[in-house]
N, C-alpha and C positions, 0 to 999 in steps of 0.2 A: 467472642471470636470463634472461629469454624476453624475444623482440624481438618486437614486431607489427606489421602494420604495414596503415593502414588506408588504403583505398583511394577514390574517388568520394568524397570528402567536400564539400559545397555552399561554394560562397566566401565566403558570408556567415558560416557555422556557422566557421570558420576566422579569419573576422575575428576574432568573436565571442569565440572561443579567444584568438587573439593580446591583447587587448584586456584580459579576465578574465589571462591570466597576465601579463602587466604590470602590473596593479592589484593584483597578490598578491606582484609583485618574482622571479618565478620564469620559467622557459624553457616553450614550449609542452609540452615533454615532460613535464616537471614538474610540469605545469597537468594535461597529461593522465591523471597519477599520482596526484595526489591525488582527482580526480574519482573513476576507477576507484576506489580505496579508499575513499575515502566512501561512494559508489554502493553496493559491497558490504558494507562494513560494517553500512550500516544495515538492508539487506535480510533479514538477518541475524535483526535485533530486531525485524521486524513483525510483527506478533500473525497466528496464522492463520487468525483469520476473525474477522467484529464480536461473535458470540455468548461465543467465547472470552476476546475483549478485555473486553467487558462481565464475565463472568463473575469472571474476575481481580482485573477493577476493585471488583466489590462485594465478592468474598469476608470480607477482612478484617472487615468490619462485622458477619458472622453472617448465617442463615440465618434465612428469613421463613415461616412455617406457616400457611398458606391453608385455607380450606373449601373443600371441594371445590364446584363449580359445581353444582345441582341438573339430572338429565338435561329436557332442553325437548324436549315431543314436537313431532315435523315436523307442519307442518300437510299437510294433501290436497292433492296438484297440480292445478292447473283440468284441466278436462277439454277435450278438443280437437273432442266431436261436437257436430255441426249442429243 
C-alpha cells in the first residue's frame, strides 16, 4: 500500500470529511478511501462523449433509413455597392 498525504486542505472541506465519515461509522481515512475508489471507479464507466452515449443507447432498437435531403441552392449574397 502507498501513503499520501495531502496538504492545504480548507477547514471547512475537513469538517465536511469528519462529519460524512461519522455518518458512514468509518475514520477520515476510510472516508477518504472509499471516495477515491468511488471517484475512480466510476470515471471508468463514463461514456466518451454524448454522441457515443447516444449511439449505444439506440443501437439495440435497429437502424433508421432516411432520404437523403434534396441539395437547396444558396441564394445570392446582397451586394455591398452604393
Amino acid at each position: 500500500m502507498t501513503t499520501l498525504t495531502i496538504r492545504n486542505v480548507d477547514t471547512t472541506v475537513k469538517e465536511r470529511l469528519r462529519v460524512r465519515a461519522a455518518q458512514h461509522g468509518r475514520s477520515m481515512e476510510a472516508e477518504l478511501r472509499a471516495i477515491l475508489n468511488e471517484a475512480l471507479a466510476s470515471a471508468g464507466r463514463r461514456e466518451p462523449n454524448l454522441a457515443e452515449a447516444i449511439r449505444r443507447r439506440v443501437a439495440p432498437l435497429g437502424g433508421v433509413e432516411l432520404e437523403p435531403h434534396p441539395p437547396v441552392p444558396i441564394a445570392t449574397p446582397p451586394g455591398f455597392e452604393a
